[in-house]
C-alpha positions as a Markdown table, in Angstrom:
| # | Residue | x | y | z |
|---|---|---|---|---|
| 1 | Unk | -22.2 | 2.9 | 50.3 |
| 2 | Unk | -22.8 | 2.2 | 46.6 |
| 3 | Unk | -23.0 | -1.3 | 45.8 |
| 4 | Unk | -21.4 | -2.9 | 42.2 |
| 5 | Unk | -24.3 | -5.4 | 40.6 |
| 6 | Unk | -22.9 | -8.7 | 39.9 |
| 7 | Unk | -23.6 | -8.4 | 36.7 |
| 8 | Unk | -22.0 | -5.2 | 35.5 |
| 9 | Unk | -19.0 | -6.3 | 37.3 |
| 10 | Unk | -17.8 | -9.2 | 35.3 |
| 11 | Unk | -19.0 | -6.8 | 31.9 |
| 12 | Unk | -16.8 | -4.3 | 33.4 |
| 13 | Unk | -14.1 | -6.6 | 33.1 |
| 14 | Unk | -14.5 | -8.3 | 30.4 |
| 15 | Unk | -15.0 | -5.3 | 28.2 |
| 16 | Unk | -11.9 | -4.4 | 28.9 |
| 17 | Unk | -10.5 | -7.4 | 26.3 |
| 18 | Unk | -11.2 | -5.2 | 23.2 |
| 19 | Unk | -9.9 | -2.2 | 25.0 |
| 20 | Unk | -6.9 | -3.6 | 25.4 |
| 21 | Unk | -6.1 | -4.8 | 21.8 |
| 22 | Unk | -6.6 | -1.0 | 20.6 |
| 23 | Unk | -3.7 | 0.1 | 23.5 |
| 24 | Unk | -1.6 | -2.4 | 22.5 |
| 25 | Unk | -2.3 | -1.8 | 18.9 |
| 26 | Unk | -1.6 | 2.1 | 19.9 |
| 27 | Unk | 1.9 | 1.6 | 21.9 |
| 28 | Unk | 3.1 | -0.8 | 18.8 |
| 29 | Unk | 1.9 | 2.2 | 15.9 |
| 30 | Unk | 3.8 | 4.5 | 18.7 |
| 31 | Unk | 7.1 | 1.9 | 18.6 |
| 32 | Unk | 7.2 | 1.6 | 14.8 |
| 33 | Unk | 6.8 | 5.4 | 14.4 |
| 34 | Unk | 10.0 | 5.6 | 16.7 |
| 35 | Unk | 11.6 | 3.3 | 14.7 |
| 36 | Unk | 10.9 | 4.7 | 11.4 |
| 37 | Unk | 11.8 | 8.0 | 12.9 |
| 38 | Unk | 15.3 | 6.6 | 14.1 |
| 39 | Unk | 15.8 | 4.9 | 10.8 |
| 40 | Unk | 15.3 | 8.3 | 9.4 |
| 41 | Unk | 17.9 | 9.8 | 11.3 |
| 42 | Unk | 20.5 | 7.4 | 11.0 |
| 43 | Unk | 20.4 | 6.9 | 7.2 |
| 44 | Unk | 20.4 | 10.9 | 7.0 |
| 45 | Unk | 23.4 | 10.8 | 9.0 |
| 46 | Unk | 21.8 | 12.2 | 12.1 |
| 47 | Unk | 20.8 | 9.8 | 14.0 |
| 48 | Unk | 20.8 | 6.8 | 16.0 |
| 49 | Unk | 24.2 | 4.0 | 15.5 |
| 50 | Unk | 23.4 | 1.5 | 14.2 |
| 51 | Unk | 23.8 | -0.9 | 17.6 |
| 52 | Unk | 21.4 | 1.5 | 18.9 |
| 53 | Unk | 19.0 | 1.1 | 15.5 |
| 54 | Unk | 19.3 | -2.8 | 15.7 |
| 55 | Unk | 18.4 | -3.0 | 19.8 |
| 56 | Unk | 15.2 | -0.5 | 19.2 |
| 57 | Unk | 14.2 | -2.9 | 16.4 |
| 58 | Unk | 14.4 | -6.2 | 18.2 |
| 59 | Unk | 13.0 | -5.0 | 21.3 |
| 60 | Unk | 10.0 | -3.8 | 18.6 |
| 61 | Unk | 10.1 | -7.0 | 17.0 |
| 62 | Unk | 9.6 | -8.6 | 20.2 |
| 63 | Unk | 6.8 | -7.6 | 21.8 |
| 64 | Unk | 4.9 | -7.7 | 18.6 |
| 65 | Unk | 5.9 | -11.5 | 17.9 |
| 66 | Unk | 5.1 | -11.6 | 21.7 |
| 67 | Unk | 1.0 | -10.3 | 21.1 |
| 68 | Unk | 1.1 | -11.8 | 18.1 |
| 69 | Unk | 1.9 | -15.2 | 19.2 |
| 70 | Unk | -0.7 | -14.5 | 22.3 |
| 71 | Unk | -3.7 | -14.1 | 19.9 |
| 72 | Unk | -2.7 | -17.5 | 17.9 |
| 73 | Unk | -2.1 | -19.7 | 21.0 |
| 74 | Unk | -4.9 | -18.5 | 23.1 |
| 75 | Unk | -7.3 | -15.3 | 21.8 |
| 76 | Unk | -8.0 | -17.0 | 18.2 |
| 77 | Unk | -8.6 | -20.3 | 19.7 |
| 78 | Unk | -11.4 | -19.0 | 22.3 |
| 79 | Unk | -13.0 | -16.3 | 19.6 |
| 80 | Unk | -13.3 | -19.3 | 17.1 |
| 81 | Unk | -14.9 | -21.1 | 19.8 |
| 82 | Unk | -17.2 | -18.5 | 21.2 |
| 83 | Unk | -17.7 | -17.4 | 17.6 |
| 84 | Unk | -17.4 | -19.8 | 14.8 |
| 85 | Unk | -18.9 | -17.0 | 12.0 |
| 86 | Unk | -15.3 | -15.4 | 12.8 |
| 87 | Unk | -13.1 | -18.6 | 11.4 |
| 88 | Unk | -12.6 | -17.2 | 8.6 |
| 89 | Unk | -11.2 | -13.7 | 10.0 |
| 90 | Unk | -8.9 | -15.3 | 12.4 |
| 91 | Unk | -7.6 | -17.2 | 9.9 |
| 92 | Unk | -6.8 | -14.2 | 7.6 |
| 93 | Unk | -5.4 | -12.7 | 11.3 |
| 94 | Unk | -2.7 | -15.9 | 11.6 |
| 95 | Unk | -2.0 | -15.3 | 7.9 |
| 96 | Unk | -1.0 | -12.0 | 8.7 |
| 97 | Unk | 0.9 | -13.0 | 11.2 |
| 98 | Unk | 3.0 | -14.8 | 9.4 |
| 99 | Unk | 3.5 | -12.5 | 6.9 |
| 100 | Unk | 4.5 | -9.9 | 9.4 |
| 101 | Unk | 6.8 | -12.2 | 11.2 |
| 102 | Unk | 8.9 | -12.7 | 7.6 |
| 103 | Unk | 8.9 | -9.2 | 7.3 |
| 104 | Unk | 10.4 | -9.0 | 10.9 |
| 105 | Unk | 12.9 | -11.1 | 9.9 |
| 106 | Unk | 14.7 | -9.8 | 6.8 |
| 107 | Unk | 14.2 | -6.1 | 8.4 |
| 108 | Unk | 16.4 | -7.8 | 11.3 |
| 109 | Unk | 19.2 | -9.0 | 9.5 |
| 110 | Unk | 18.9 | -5.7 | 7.1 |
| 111 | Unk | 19.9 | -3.8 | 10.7 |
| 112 | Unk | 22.5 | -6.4 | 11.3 |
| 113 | Unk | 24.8 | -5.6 | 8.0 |
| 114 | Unk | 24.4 | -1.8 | 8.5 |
| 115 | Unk | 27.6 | -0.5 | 9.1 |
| 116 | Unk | 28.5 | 0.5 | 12.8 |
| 117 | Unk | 31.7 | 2.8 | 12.4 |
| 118 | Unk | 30.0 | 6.6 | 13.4 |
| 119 | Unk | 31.2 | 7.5 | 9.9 |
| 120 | Unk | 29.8 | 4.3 | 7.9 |
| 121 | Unk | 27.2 | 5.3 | 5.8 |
| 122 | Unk | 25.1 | 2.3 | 4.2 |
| 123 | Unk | 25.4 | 2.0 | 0.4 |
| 124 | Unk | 22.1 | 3.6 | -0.9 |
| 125 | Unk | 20.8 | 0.0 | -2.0 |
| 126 | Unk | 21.3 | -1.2 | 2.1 |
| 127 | Unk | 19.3 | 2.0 | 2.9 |
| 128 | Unk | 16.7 | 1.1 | 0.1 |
| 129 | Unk | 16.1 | -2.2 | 1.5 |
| 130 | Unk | 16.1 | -1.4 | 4.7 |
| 131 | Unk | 13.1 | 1.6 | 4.2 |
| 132 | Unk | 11.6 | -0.8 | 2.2 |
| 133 | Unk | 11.4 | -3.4 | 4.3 |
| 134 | Unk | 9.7 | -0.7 | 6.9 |
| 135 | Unk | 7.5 | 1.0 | 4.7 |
| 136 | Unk | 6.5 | -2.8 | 4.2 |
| 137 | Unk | 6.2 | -3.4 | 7.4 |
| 138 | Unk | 4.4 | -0.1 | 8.2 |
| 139 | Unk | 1.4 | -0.5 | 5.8 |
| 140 | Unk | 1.0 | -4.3 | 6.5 |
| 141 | Unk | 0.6 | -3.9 | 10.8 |
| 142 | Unk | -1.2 | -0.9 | 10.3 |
| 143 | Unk | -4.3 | -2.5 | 7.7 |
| 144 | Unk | -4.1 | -5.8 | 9.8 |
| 145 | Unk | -4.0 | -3.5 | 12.8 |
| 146 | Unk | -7.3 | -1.6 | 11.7 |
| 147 | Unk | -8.7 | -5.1 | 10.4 |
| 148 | Unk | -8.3 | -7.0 | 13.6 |
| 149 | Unk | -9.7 | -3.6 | 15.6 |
| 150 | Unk | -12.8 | -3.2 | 13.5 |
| 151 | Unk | -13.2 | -7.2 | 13.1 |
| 152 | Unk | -12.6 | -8.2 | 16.6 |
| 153 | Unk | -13.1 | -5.8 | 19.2 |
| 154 | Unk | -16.8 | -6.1 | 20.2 |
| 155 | Unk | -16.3 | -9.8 | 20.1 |
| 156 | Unk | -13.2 | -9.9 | 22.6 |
| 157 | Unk | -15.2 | -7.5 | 24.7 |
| 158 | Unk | -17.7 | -10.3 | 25.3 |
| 159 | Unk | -15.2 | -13.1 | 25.8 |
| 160 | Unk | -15.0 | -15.2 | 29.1 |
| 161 | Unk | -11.9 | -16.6 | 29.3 |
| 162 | Unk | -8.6 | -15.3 | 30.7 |
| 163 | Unk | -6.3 | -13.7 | 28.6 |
| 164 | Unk | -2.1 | -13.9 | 28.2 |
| 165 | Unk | -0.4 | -11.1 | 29.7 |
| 166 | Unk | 1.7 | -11.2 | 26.6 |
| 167 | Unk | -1.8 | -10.4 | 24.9 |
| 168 | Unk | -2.1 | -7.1 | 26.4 |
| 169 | Unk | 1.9 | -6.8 | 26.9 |
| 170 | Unk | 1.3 | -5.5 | 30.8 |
| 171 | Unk | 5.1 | -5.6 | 31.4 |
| 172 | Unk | 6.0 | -3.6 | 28.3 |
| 173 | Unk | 2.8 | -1.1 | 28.3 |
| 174 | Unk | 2.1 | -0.3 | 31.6 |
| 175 | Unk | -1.2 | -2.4 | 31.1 |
């Protein structure tokens, strides 16, 4: 019977930290692609109603205020602590955060005043705003995405504290 070392154990687990912001970071870049894709559709004509548009976009909204809000109350914290040179980082992180969260905001209420009749189309300056907002949206999770990946993953792999489930969004991922 093979036997697991004490110590390669705990690495085993806490390596897992880092892993687990790139799947995360993975299944939101999937969600936004879907959403993108169903915004698409619908402002083509195609596509998704816009009750349909509005409940893929806040479940999406979500999850990612959900990891988001994970890493400020609890990840940030116990990286600054364990690593002080990465202050600065984190703080660029939450500033991000913030950002994204505005963004999250007017995209919402965009989605709201889109016309829900099967033959309303928006006017072409609600479907402007609204693929701006996303295109906005888009470019700004996916540098702070590669940022926080590049930035923080080797670090988190390392760290010995527990972790939020909202973190690694286990109920949403399959994590």
């Amino acid at each position: 019977m093979a036997t697991v070392s004490a110590s390669s154990q705990p690495a085993d687990r806490l390596a897992a930290f880092g892993n687990q912001l790139v799947d995360v970071h993975l299944w939101l870049r999937e969600e936004l692609t879907r959403l993108r894709g169903g915004l698409d559709a619908y402002l083509s004509g195609a596509g998704e109603r816009p009750r349909e548009l509005r409940a893929h976009c806040l479940a999406f909204c979500s999850a990612l205020t959900r990891h988001h809000t994970a890493e400020d109350g609890g990840v940030f914290p116990a990286l600054a602590a364990a690593h002080p040179e990465l202050r600065p980082v984190l703080d660029e992180l939450a500033h991000d955060h913030v950002q994204v969260e505005e963004i999250l905001v007017r995209l919402q209420t965009l989605l709201d005043e889109l016309p829900a009749g099967p033959a309303g189309e928006p006017a072409p300056d609600e479907a402007r705003r609204v693929s701006g907002e996303l295109d906005g949206l888009i470019a700004l999770v996916e540098s702070h995405f590669t940022y926080e990946e590049k930035k923080l993953v080797a670090a988190l792999n390392g760290l010995a504290v527990p972790l939020s489930d909202d973190f690694a969004l286990r109920d949403l991922t399959g994590g």
